[in-house]
LUMNUKE-166942 format. One record per atom (N, C-alpha, C): residue number from 0; residue in one letter; atom name; x, y, z. Coordinates in Angstrom, 2 decimals. Each point is the difference from the previous one (the first is absolute). Layout:
BEGIN
(NUM "A" "CA" (X Y Z))
...
This chain:
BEGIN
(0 "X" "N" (106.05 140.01 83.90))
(0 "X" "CA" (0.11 -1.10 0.95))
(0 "X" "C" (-1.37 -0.67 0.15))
(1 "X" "N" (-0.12 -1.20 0.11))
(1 "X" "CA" (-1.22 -0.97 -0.04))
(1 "X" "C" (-0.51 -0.09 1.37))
(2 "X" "N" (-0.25 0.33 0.87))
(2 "X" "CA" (-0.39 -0.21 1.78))
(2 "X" "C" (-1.72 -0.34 -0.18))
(3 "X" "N" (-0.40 -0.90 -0.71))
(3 "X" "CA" (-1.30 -0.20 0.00))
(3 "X" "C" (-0.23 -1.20 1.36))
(4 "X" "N" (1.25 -0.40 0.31))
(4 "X" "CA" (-0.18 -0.98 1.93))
(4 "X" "C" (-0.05 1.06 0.56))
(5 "X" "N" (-0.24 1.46 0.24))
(5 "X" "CA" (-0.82 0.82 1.14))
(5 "X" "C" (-1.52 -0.24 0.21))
(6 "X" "N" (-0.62 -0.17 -0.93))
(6 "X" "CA" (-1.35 0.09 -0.04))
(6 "X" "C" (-0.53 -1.08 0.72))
(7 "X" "N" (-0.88 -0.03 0.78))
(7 "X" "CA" (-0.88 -0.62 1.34))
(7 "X" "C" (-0.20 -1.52 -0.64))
(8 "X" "N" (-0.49 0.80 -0.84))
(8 "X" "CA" (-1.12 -1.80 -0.61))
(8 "X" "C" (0.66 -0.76 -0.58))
(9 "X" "N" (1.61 0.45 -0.08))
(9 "X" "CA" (0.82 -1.25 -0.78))
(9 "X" "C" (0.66 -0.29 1.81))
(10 "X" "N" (-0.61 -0.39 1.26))
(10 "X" "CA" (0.49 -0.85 0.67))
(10 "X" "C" (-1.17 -0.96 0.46))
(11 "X" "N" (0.58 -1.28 -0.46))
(11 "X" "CA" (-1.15 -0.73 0.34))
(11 "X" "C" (-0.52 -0.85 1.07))
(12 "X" "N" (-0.70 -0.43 0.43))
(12 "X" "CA" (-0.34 -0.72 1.14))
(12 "X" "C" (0.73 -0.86 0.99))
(13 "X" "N" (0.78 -0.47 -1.01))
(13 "X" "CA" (1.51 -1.29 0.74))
(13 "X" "C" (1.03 1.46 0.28))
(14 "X" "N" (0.11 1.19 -0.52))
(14 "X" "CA" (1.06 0.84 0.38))
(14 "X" "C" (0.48 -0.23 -0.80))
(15 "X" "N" (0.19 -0.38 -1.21))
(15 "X" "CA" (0.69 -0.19 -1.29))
(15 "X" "C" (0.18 1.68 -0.88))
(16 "X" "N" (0.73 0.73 -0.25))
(16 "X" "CA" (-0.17 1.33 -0.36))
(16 "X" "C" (0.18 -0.68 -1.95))
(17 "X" "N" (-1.15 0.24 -0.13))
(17 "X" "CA" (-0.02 -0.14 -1.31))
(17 "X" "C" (0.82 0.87 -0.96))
(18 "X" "N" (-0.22 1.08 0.19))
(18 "X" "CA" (1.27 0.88 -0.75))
(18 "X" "C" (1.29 -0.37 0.21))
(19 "X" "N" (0.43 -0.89 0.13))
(19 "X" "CA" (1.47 -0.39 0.06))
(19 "X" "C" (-0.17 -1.52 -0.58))
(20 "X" "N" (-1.32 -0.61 -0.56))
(20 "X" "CA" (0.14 -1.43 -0.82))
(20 "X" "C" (-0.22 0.82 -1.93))
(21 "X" "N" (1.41 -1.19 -0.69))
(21 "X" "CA" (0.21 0.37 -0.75))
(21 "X" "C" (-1.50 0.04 -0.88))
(22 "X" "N" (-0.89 -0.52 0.21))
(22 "X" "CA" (-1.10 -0.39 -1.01))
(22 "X" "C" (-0.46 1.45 0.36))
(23 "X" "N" (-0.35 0.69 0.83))
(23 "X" "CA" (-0.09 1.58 0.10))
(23 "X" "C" (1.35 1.01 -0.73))
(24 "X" "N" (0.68 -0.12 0.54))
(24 "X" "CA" (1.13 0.69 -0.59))
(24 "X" "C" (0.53 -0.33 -1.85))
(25 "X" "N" (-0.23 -0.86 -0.35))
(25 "X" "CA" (0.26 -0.19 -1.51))
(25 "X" "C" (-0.96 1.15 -1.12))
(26 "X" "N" (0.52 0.31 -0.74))
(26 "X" "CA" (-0.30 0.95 -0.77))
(26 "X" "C" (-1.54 -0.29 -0.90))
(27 "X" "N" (0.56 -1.28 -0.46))
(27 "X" "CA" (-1.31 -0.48 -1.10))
(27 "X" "C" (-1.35 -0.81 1.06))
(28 "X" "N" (-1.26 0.70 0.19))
(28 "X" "CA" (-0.48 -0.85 0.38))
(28 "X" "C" (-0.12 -0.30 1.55))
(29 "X" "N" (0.57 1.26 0.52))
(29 "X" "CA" (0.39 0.04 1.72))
(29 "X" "C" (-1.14 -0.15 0.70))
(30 "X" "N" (-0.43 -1.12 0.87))
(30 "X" "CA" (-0.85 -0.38 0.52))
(30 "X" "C" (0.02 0.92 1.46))
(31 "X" "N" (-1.41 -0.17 0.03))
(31 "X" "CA" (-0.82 1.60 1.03))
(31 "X" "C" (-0.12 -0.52 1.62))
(32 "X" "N" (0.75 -1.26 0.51))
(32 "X" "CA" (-0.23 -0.68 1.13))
(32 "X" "C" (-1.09 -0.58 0.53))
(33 "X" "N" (0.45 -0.61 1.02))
(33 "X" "CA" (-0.83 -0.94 0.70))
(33 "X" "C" (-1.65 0.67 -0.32))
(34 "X" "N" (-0.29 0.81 0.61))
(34 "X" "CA" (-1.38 0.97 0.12))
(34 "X" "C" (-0.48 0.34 -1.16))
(35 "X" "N" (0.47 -0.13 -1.64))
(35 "X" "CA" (-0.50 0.05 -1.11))
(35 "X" "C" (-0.36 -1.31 -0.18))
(36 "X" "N" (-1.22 -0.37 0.35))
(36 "X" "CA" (-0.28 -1.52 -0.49))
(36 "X" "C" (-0.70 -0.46 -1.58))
(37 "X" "N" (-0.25 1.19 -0.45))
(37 "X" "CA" (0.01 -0.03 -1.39))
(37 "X" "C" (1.04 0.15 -0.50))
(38 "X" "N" (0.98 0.45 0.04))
(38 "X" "CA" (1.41 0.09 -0.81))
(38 "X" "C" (-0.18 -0.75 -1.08))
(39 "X" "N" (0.32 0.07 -1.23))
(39 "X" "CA" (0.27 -1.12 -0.92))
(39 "X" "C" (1.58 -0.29 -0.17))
(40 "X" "N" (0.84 1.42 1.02))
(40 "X" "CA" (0.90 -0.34 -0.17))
(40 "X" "C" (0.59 -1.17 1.27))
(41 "X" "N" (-0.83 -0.18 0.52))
(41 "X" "CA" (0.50 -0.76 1.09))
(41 "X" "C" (0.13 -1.54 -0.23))
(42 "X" "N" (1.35 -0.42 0.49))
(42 "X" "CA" (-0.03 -1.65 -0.20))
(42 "X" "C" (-0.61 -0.56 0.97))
(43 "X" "N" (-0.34 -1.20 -0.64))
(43 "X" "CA" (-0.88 -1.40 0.59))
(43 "X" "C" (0.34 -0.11 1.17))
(44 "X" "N" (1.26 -0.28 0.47))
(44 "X" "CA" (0.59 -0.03 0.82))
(44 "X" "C" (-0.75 0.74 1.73))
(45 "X" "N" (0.03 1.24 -0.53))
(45 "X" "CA" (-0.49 1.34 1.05))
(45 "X" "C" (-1.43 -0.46 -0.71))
(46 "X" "N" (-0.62 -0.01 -0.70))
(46 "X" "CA" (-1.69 -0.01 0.14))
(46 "X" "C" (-0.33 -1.02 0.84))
(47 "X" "N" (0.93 -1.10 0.16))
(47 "X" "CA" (-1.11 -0.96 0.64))
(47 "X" "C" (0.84 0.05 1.51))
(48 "X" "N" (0.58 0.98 0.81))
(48 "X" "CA" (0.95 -0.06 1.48))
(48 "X" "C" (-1.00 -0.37 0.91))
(49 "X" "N" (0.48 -0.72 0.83))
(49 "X" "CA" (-0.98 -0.50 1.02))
(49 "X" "C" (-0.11 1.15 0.73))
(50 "X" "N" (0.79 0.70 0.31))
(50 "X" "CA" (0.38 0.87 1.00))
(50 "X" "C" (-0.82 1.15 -0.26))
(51 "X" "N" (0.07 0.44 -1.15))
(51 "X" "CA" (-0.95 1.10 -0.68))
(51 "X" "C" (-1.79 -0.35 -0.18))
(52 "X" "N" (0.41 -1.18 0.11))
(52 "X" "CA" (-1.70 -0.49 -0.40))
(52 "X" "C" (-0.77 -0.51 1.58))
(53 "X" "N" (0.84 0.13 0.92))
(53 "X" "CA" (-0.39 -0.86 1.33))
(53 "X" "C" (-1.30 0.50 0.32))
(54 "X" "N" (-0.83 -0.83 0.67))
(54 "X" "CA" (-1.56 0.11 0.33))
(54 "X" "C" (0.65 0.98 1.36))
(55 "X" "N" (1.17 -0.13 1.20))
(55 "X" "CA" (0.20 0.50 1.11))
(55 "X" "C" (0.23 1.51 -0.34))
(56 "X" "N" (0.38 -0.19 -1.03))
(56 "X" "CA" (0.93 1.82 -0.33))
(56 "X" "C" (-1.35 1.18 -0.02))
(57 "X" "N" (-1.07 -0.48 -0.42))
(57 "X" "CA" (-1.01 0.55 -0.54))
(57 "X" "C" (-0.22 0.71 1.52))
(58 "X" "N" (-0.14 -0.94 0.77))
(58 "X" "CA" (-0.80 0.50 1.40))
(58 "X" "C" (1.47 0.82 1.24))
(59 "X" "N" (0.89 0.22 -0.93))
(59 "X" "CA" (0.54 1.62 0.91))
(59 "X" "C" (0.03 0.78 -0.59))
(60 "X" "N" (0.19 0.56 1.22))
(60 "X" "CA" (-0.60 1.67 0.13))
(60 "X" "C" (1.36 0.86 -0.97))
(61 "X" "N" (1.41 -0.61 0.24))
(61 "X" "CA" (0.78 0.86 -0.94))
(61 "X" "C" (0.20 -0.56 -1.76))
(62 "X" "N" (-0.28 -1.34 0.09))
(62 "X" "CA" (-0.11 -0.67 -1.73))
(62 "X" "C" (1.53 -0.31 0.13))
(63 "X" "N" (0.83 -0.15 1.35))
(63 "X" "CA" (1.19 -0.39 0.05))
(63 "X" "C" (0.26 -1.40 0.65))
(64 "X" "N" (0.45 -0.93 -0.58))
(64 "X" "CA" (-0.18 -1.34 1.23))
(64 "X" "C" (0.59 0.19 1.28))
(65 "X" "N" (0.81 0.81 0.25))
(65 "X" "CA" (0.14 0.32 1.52))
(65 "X" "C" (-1.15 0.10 0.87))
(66 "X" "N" (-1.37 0.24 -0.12))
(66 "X" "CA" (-1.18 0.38 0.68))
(66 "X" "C" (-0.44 -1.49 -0.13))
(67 "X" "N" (0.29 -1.16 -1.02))
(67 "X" "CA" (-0.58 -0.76 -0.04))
(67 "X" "C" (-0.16 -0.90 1.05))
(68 "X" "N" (-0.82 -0.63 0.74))
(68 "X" "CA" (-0.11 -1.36 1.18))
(68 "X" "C" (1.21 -1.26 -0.59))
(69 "X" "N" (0.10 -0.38 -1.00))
(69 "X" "CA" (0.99 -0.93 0.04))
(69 "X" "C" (1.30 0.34 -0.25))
(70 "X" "N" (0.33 1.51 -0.41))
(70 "X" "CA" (1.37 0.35 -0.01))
(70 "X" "C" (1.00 -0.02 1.01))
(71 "X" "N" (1.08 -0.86 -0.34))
(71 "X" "CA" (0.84 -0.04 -1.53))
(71 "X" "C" (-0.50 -1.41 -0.26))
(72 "X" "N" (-0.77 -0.31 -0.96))
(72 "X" "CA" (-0.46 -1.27 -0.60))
(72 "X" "C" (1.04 -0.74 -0.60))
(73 "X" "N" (-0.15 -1.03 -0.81))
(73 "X" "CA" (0.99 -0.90 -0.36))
(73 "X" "C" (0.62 0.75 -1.17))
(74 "X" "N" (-1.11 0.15 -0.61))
(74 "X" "CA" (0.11 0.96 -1.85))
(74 "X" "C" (0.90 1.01 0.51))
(75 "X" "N" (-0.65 0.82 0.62))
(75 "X" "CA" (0.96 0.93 0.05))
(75 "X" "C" (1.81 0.11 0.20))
(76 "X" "N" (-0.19 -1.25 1.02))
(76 "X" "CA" (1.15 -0.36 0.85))
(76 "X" "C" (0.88 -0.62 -1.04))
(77 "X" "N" (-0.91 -0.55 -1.23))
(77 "X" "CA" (1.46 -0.82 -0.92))
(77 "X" "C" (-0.04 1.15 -0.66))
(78 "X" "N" (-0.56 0.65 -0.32))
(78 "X" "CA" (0.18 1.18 -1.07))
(78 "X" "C" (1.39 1.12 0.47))
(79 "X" "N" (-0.20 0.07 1.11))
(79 "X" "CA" (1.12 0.66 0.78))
(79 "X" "C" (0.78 -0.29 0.22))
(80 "X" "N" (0.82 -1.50 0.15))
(80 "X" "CA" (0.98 -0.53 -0.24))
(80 "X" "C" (-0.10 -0.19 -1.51))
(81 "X" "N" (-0.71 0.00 -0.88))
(81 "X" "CA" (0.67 0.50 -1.48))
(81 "X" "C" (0.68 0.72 -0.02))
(82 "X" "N" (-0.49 0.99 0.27))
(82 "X" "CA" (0.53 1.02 -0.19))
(82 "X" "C" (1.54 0.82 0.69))
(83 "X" "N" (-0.26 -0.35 1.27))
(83 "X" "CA" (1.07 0.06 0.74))
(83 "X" "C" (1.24 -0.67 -0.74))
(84 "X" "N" (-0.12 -1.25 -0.68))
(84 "X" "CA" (1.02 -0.85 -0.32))
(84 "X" "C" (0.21 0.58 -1.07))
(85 "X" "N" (-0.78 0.36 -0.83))
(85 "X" "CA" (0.21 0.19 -1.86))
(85 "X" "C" (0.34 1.74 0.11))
(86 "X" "N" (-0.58 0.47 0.33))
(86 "X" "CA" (0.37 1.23 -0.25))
(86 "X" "C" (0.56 1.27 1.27))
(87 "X" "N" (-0.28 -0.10 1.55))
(87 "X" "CA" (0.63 0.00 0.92))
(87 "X" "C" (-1.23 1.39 0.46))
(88 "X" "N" (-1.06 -0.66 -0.43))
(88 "X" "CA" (-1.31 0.97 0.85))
(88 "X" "C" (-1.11 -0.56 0.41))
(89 "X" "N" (-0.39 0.49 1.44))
(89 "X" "CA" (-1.02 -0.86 0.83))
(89 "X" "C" (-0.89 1.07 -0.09))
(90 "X" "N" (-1.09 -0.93 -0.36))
(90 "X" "CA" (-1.96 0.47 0.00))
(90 "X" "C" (0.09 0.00 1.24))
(91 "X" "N" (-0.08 -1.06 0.60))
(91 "X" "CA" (0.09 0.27 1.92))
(91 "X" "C" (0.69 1.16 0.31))
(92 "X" "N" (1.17 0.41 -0.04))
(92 "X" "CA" (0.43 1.26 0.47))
(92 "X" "C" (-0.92 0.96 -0.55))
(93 "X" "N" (-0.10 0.10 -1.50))
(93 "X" "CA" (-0.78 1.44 -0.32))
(93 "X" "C" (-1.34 -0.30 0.96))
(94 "X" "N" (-1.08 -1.00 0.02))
(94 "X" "CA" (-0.52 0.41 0.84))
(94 "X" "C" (-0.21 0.48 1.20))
(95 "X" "N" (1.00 -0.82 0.74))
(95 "X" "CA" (0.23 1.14 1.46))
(95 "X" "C" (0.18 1.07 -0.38))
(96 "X" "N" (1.02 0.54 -0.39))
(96 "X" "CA" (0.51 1.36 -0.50))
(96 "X" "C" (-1.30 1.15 -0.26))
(97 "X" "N" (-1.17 -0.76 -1.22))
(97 "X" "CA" (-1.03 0.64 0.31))
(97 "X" "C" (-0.92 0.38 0.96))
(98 "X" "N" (-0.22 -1.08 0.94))
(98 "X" "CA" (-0.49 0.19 0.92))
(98 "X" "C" (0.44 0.62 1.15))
(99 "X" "N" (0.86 -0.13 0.12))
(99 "X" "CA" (1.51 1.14 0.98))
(99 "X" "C" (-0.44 1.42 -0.52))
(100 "X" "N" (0.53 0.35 -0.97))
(100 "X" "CA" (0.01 1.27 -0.63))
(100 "X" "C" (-0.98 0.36 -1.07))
(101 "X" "N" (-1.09 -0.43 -0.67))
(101 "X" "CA" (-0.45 0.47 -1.07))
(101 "X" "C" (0.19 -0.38 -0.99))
(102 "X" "N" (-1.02 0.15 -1.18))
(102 "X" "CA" (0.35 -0.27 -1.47))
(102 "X" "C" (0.61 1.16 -0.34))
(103 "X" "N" (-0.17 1.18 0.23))
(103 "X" "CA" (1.26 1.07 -0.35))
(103 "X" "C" (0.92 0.22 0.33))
(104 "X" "N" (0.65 -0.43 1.05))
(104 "X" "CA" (1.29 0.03 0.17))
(104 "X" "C" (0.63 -1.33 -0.56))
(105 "X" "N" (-0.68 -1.21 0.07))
(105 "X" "CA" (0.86 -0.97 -0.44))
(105 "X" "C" (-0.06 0.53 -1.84))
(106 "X" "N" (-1.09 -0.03 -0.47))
(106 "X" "CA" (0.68 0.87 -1.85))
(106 "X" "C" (1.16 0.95 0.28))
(107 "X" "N" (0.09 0.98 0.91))
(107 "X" "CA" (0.68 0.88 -0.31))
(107 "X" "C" (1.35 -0.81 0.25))
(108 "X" "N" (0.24 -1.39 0.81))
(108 "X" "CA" (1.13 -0.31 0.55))
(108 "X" "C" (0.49 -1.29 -1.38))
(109 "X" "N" (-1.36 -0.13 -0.90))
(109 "X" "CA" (0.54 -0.98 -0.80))
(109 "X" "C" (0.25 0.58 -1.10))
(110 "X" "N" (0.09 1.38 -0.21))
(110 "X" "CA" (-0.02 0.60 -1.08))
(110 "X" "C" (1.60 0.23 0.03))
(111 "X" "N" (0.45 0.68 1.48))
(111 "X" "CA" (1.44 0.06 -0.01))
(111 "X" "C" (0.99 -1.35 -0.08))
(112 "X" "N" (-1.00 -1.35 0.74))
(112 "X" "CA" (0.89 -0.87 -0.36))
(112 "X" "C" (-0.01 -0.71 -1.32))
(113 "X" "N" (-0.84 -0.22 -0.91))
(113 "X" "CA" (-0.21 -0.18 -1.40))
(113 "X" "C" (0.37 1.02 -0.90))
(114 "X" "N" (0.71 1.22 0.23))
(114 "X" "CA" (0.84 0.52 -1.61))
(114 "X" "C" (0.80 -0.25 0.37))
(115 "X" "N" (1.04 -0.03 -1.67))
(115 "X" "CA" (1.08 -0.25 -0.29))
(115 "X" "C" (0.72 0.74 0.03))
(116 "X" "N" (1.31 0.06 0.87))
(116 "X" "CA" (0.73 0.81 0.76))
(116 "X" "C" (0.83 0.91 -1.06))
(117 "X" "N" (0.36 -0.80 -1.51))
(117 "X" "CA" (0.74 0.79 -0.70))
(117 "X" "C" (-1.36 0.80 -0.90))
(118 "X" "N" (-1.09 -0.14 -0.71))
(118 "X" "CA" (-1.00 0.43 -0.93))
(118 "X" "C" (-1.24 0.56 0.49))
(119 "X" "N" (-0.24 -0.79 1.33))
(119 "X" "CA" (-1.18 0.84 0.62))
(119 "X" "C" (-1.07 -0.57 -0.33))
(120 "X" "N" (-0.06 -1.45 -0.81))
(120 "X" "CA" (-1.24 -0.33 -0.47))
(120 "X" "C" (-0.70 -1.02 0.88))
(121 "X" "N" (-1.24 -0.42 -0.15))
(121 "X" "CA" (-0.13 -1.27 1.52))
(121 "X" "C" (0.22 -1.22 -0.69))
(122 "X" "N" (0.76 -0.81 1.13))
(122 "X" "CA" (0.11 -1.43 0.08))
(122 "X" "C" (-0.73 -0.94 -0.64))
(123 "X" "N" (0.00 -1.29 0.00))
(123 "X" "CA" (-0.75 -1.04 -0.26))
(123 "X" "C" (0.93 -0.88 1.05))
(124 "X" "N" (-1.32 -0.51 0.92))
(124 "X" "CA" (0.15 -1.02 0.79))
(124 "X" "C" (0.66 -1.58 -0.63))
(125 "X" "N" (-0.25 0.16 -1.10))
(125 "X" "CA" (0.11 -1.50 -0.39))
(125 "X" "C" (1.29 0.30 -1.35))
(126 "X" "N" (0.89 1.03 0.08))
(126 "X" "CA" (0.89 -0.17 -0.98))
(126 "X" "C" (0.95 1.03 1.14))
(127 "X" "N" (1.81 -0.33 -0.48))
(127 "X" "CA" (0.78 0.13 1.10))
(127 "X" "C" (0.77 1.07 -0.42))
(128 "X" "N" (-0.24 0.60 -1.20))
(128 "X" "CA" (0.52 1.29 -0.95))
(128 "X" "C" (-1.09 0.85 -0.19))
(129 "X" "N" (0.19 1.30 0.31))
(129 "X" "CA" (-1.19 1.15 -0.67))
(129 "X" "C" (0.01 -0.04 -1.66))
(130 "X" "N" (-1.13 -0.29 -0.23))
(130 "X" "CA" (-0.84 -0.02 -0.94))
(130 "X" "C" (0.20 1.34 -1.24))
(131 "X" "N" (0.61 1.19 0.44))
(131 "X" "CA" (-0.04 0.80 -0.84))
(131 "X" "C" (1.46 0.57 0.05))
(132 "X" "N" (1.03 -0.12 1.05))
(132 "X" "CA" (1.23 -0.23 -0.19))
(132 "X" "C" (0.86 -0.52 -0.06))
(133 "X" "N" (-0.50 -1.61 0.53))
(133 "X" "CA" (0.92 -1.17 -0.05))
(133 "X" "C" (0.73 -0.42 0.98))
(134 "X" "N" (0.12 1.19 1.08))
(134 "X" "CA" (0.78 0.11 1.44))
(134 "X" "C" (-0.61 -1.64 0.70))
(135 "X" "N" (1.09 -0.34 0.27))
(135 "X" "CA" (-0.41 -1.28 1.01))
(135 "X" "C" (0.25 0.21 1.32))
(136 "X" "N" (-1.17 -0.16 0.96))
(136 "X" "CA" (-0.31 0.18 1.22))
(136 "X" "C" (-0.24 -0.64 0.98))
(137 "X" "N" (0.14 -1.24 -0.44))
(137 "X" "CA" (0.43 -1.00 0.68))
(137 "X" "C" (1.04 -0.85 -0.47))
């Protein structure tokens, strides 16, 4: 089973759990998240995130924009209705959630909600069938 979305440093600053974007999860070439800023496997896309690159993010204390003075900013705020709409998960929620409870309990809570109920393998946020059994889950 693949559960490499437990690990800390694949959640990133917007609350985005990187272990559940397919550019991490794909086999050839699986990019190392937000926090690998050398990646070569990482797309253009994620190298240049405002959100990841923000001059504000630098100056909290958790490296989470929840601590940030202008949070929930605009970026963030359309990013989260991306997401909400396209794939049916809010960065805004995971961050409360973290800040409520922890970065270990929310992994341990996205680990149970990201496998696949028939194979056991983890999710991809951005595709609506598991990846290694085909089960569709949404």
């Amino acid at each position: 089973m693949r559960q490499a979305f437990k690990y800390a440093d694949l959640i990133a600053p917007c609350g985005m759990n990187c272990g559940l974007c397919i550019g991490h999860l794909r086999y050839k070439r699986p990019c190392g998240g937000c926090f690998k800023k050398d990646d070569p496997n990482k797309p253009d896309v994620c190298r240049s995130c405002l959100i990841v690159n923000c001059n504000f993010l630098s100056e909290t204390e958790s490296g989470f924009c929840f601590d940030c003075e202008k949070y929930p900013c605009k970026r963030l705020l359309n990013l989260d209705k991306r997401y909400r709409t396209k794939y049916g998960m809010s960065m805004i929620e995971n961050l409360t959630y973290i800040k409520k409870h922890g970065l270990i309990t929310f992994l341990n809570k996205e680990e149970e909600v990201w496998r696949c109920k028939i194979c056991g393998s983890g999710l991809s946020v951005h595709r609506d069938n598991c990846l290694a059994c085909g089960f569709k889950y949404r």
